[in-house]
C-alpha positions as CSV (number, residue, x, y, z in Angstrom):
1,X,29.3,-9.1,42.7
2,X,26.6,-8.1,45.1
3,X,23.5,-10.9,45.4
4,X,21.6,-8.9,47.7
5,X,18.3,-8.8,46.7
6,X,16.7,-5.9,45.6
7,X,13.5,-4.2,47.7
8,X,10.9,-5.7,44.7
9,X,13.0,-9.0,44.8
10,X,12.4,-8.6,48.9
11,X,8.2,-7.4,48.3
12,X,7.1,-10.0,45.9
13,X,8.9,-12.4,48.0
14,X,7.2,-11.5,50.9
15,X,3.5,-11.2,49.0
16,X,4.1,-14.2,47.5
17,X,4.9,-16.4,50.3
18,X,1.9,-15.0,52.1
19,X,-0.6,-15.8,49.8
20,X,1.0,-19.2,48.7
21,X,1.5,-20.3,52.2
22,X,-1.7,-19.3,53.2
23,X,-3.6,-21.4,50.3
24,X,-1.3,-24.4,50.0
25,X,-2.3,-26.2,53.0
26,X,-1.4,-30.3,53.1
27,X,-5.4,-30.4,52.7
28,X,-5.5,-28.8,49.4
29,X,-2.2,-30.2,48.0
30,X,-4.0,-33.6,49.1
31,X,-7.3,-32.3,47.1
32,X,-5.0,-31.4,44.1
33,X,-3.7,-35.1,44.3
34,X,-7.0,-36.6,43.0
35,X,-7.5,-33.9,40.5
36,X,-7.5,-34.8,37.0
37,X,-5.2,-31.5,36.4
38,X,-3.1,-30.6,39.3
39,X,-3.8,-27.2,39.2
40,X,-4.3,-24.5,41.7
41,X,-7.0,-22.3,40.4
42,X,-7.7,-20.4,43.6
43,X,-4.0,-19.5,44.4
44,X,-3.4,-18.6,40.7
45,X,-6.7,-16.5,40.6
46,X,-5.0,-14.7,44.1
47,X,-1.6,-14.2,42.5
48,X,-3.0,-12.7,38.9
49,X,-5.7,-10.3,42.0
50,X,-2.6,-9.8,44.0
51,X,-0.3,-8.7,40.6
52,X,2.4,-10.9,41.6
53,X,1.7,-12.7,37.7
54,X,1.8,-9.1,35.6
55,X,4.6,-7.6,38.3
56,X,8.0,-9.2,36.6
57,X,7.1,-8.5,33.1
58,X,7.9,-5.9,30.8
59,X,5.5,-2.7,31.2
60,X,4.9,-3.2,27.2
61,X,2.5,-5.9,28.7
62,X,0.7,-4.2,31.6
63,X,3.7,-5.5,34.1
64,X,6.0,-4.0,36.1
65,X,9.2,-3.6,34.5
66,X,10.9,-6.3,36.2
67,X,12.5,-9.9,34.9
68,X,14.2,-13.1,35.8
69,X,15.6,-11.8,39.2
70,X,12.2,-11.2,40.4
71,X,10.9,-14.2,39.0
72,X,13.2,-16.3,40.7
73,X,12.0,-14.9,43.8
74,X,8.9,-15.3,43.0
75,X,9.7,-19.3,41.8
76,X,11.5,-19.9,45.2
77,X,8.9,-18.9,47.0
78,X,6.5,-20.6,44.9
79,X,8.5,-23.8,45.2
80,X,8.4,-23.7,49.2
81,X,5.2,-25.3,49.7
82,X,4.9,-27.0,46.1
83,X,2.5,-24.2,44.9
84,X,0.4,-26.4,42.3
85,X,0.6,-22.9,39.6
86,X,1.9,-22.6,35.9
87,X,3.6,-19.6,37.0
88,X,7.3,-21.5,35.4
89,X,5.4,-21.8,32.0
90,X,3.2,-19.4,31.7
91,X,4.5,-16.3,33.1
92,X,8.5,-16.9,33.4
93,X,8.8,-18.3,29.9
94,X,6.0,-18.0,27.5
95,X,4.5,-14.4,28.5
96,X,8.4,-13.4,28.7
97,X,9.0,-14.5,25.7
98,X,6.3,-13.1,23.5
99,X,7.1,-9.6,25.6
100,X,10.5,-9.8,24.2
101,X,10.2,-10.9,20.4
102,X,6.6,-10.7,19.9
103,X,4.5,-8.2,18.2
104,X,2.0,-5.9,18.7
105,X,-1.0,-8.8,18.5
106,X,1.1,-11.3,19.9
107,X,2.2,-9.6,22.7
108,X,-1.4,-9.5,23.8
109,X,-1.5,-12.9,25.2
110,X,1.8,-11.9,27.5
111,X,-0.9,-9.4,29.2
112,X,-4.1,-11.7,29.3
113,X,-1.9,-14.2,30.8
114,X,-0.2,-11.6,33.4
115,X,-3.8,-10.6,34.3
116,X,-4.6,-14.2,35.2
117,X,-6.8,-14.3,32.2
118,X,-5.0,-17.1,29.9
119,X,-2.6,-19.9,30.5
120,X,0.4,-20.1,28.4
121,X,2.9,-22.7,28.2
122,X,6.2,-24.1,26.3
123,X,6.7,-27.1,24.5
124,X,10.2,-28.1,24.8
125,X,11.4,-31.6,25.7
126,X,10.7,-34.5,22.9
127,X,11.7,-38.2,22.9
128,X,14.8,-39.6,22.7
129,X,16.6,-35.9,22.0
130,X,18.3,-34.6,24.5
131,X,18.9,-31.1,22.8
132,X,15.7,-29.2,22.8
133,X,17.5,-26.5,20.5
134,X,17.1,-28.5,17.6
135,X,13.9,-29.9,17.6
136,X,12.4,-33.2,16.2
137,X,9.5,-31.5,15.6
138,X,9.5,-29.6,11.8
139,X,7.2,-26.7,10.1
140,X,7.3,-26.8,6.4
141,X,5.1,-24.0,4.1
142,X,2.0,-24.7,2.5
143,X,1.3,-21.2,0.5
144,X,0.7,-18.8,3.5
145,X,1.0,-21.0,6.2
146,X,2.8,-23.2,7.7
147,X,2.3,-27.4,8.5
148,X,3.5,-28.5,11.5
149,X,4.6,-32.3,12.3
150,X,5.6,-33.6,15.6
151,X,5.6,-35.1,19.3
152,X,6.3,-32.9,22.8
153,X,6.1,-34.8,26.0
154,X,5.5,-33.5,29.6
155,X,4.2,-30.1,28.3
156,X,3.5,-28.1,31.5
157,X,0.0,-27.4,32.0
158,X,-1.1,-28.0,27.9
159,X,-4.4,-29.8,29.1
160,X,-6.0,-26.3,30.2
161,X,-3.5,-23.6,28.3
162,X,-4.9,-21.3,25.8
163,X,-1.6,-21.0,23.7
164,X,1.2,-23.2,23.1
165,X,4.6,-22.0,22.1
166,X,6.3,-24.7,19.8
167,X,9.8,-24.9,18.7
168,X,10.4,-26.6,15.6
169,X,12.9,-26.9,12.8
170,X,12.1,-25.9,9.6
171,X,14.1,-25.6,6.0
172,X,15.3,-21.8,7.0
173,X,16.1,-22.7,10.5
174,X,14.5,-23.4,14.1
175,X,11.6,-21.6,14.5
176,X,9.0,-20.8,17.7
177,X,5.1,-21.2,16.5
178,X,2.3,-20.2,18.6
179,X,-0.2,-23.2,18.6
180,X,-3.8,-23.3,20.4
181,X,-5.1,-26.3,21.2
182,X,-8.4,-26.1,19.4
183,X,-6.0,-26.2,16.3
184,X,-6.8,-28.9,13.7
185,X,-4.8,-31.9,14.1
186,X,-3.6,-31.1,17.9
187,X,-3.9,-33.7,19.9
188,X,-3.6,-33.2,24.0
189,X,-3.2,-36.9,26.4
190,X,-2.2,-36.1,30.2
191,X,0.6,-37.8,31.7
192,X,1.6,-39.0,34.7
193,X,4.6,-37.7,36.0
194,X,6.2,-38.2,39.2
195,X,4.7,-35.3,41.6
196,X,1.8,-35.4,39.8
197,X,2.3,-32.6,37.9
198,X,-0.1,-31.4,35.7
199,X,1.5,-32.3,32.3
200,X,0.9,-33.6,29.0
201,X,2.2,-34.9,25.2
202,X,1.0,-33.2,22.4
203,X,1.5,-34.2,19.3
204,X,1.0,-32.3,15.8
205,X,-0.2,-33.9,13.0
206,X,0.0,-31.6,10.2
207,X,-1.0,-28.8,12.2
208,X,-1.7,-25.8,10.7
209,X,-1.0,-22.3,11.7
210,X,-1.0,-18.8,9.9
211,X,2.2,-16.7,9.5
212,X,0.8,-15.0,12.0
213,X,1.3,-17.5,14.5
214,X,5.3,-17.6,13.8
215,X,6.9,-15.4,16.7
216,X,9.9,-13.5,15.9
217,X,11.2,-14.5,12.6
218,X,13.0,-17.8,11.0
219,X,15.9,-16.1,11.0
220,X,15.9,-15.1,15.1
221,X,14.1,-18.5,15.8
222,X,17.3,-20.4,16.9
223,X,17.9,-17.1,19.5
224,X,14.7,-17.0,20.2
225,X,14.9,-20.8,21.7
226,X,17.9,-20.5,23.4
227,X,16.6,-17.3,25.2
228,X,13.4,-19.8,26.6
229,X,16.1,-22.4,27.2
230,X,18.4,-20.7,29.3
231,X,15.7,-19.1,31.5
232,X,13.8,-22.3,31.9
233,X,17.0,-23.8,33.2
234,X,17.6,-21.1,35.7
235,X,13.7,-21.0,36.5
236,X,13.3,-24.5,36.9
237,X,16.4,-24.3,39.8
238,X,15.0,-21.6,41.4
239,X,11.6,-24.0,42.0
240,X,14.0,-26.1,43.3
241,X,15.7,-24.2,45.5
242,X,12.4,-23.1,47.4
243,X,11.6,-26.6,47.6
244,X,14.4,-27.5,49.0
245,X,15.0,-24.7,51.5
246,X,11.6,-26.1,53.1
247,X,12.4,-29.6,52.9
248,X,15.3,-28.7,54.8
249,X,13.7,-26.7,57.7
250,X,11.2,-29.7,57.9
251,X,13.7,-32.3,58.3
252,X,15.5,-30.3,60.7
253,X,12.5,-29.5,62.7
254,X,11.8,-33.5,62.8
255,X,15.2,-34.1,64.0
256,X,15.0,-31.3,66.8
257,X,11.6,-32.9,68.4
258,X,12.1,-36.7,67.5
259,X,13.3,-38.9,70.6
260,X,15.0,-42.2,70.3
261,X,17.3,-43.2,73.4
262,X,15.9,-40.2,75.0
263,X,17.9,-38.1,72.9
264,X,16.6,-36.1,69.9
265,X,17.6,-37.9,66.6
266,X,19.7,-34.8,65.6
267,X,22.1,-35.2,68.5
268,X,23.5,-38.5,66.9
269,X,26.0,-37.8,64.9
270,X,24.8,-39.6,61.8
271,X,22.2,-37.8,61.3
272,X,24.1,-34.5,62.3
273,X,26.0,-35.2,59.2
274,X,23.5,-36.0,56.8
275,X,22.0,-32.8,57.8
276,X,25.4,-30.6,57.5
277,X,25.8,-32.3,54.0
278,X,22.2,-31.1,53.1
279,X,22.6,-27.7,54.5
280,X,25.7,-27.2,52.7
281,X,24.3,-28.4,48.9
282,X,21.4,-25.8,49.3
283,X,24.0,-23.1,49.8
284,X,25.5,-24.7,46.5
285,X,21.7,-24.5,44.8
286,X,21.2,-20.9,45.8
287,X,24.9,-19.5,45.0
288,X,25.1,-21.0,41.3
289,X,21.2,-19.9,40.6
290,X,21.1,-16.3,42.0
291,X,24.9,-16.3,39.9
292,X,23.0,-17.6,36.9
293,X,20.0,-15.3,37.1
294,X,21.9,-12.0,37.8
295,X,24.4,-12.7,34.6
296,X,20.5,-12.7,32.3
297,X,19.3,-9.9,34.0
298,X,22.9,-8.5,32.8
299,X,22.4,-10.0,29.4
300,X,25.8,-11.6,30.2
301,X,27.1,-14.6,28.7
302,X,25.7,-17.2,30.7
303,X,25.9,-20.7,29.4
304,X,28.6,-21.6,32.1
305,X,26.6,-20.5,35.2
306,X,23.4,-21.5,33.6
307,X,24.4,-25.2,33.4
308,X,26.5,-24.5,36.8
309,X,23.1,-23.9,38.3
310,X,21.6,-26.8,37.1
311,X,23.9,-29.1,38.2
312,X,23.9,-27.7,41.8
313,X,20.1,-28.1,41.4
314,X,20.1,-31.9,39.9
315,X,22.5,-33.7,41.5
316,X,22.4,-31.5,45.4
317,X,18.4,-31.7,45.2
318,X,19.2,-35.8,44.5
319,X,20.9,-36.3,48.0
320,X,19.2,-33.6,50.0
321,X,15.6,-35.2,49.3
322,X,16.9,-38.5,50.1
323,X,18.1,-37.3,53.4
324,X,14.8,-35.9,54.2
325,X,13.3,-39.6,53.8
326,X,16.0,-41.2,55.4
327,X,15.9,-39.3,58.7
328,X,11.9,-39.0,58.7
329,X,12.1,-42.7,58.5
330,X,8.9,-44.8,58.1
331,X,6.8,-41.1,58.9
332,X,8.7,-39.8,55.2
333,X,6.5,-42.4,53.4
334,X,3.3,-42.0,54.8
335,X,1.4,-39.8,52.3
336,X,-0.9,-38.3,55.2
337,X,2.4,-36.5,56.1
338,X,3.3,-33.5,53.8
339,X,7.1,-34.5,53.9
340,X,7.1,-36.8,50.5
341,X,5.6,-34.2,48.4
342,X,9.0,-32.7,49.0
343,X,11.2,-35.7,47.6
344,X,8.4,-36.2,44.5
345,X,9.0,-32.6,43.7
346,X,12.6,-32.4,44.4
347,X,12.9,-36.0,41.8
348,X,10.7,-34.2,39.2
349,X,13.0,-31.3,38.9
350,X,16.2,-33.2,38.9
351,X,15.1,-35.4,35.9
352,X,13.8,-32.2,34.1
353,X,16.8,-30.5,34.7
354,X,18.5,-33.4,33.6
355,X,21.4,-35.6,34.7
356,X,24.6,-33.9,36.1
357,X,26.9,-36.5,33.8
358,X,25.2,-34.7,31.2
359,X,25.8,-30.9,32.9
360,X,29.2,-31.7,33.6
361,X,30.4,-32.9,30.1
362,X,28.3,-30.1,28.5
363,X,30.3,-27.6,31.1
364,X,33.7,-29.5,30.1
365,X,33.1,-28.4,26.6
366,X,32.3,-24.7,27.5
367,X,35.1,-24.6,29.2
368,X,37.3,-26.1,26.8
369,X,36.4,-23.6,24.7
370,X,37.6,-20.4,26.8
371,X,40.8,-18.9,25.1
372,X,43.5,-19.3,27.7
C-alpha cells in the first residue's frame, strides 16, 4: 500500500497553501473573530478564481475528475492556518454528493458551488442522537410533495448557504432532501461554537419541498447518507490533521527560542517528552486518515479505517492541543497570540468527531463481526 501522494494531490497542496497562507493572517482571523459569520469571503472568492473548489470534483460538474484524496489535501492544507472557508461542507460533501447521486438539475448546484458561486452545506448532527444515519428528523407525503419536521444543530455555514442537504427518515426509508433556506417554515439561529465557527440550528417546521427536491431515491437514501457520513468523518480528520501539523511546528518553534535557566525550554526533558508524545500522535492522525481516504477513493470497505481515523484524530488531537498550551504557558492564552486558535480548533473537531469511547466500542463491534 503506497501513500505517496499523487502529482494533483502534490499541486493543489501547494496552490492551496499559497493562497490560504497568504490571506489567513492572525489579523484577519482576529477580524473574522468579531464577525457575525466567521466566514472568509476573500480567500473563498481566491480558491473558487484559483479552481482549487471545482478541481476535486467529478468533470460531470465542471471539475477536474478528482475526489476524496485530493480533497484531503486540500482540507490539510486548509486546516493549517484555520482557513475560515466551507470548503468541508460545501465542496467535500454536499457538491460531492449531488455529483454522485444527483440528476441532471440537481447536479447544477455541485457546479455553481465549484465555481464559488453558491454555498452548500449538510445537515447532519441532531440532539440527543448519536447516530446521524437514522435521523430524528422525518418527511411524510402530502400529494406531490413532501412535509418535512425536524431540528439540526451546528449546521456548517446554514446562515449564508443557498442549499441545505437534509437527511431524514421517512415511512419508505431515510431519505436526503434538498432544502433552501427561503423555504416556508425554515427557520436559521447561529450558534456559538467553540472556535467560532460559523454554524447554526435549523429547524423544520412542516417544511415543504417538491419531489424534486428528493436526491437519489427513498430506496438509495440510507446509501446515500452513509456515503456523506463516511467522507465527513475522513474530511473532518483531515482538517485536523493540518491543524495539528501547524500547531506542532509552532510549539516546537516556541520551545527552540524560549529561554528559562538559560537554556531553551526544549532542552528540559519534560518538555522534550510532551513534544515526542505530540510528534508521535500526528504520525498516528496522518497514517489512519490517508489509510481511510485511499480505501474510498478505492470504493473499499471502509468502516474500520474510517472510524480508525477518527479516533487518531479525537483522542491524539485531545493531548497534542493540550501540549501546545501547556508548553506556551501563560503566552498560549493570550488571544493577541495566534497559538489558541489552534487548541479552539483542534477541541471543535474532536467533539465533532466525537468521543473515542464511542470510536472504539463502535470499532469493537466491526471487528467482532469479521469471520475468523
Amino acid at each position: 500500500m503506497d501513500f505517496s501522494h499523487t502529482e494533483a494531490q502534490q499541486d493543489l497542496e501547494q496552490l492551496t497553501r499559497s493562497i490560504a497562507e497568504k490571506l489567513t493572517t492572525n489579523d484577519r482571523l482576529r477580524e473574522l473573530d468579531a464577525a457575525e459569520d466567521r466566514f472568509d469571503d476573500k480567500l473563498w472568492q481566491a480558491l473558487a478564481d484559483a479552481g482549487v473548489l471545482a478541481a476535486a470534483l467529478p468533470e460531470s460538474v465542471g471539475g477536474g475528475g478528482f475526489g476524496i484524496l485530493e480533497q484531503c489535501s486540500v482540507l490539510r492544507e486548509l486546516g493549517r492556518p484555520l482557513a475560515a472557508v466551507p470548503y468541508l461542507s460545501s465542496i467535500v460533501l454536499a457538491a460531492s454528493a449531488l455529483a454522485e447521486f444527483g440528476d441532471d438539475a440537481q447536479r447544477q448546484w455541485a457546479q455553481r458551488a465549484g465555481a464559488g458561486e453558491v454555498v452548500l452545506t449538510v445537515a447532519l448532527a441532531e440532539e440527543l442522537n448519536d447516530n446521524p444515519a437514522k435521523p430524528v428528523t422525518t418527511a411524510v407525503r402530502s400529494g406531490d410533495e413532501w412535509l418535512l419536521t425536524g431540528t439540526k444543530i451546528t449546521v456548517p455555514a446554514a446562515a449564508f448557504a443557498d442549499l441545505i442537504l437534509v437527511p431524514a427518515t421517512t415511512p419508505e426509508g431515510v431519505a436526503v432532501f434538498l432544502v433552501q433556506p427561503s423555504d416556508a417554515g425554515v427557520t436559521i439561529d447561529r450558534q456559538r461554537v467553540t472556535d467560532f465557527s460559523a454554524e447554526s440550528i435549523v429547524e423544520l417546521a412542516g417544511t415543504k419541498v417538491g419531489a424534486d427536491r428528493l436526491l437519489g431515491s427513498t430506496e438509495n437514501g440510507a446509501e446515500i447518507v452513509d456515503w456523506i457520513l463516511a467522507r465527513a468523518a475522513v474530511a473532518l480528520s483531515a482538517t485536523q490533521l493540518g491543524t495539528l501539523e501547524r500547531a506542532l511546528e509552532l510549539v516546537a518553534e516556541y520551545a527552540r527560542e524560549r529561554v528559562q535557566f538559560d537554556r531553551p525550554i526544549g532542552s528540559f526533558q519534560a518538555v522534550a517528552q510532551r513534544l515526542a508524545d505530540a510528534f508521535i500522535d500526528v504520525k498516528g492522525v496522518r497514517s489512519t486518515l490517508w489509510q481511510a481516504a485511499w480505501r474510498l477513493s478505492e470504493n473499499l470497505p471502509a468502516e474500520e479505517e474510517v472510524r480508525t481515523a477518527k479516533f487518531w484524530a479525537a483522542d491524539a488531537g485531545h493531548r497534542v492541543a493540550h501540549t501546545v498550551i501547556h508548553i506556551h504557558g501563560g503566552v498560549g492564552l493570550d488571544r493577541d497570540h495566534p497559538v489558541h486558535r489552534y487548541f479552539l480548533a483542534a477541541k471543535h473537531n474532536e467533539f465533532a468527531l466525537g468521543s473515542a469511547t464511542e470510536q472504539l466500542r463502535r470499532l469493537g463491534q466491526i471487528l467482532a463481526d469479521v469471520p475468523a
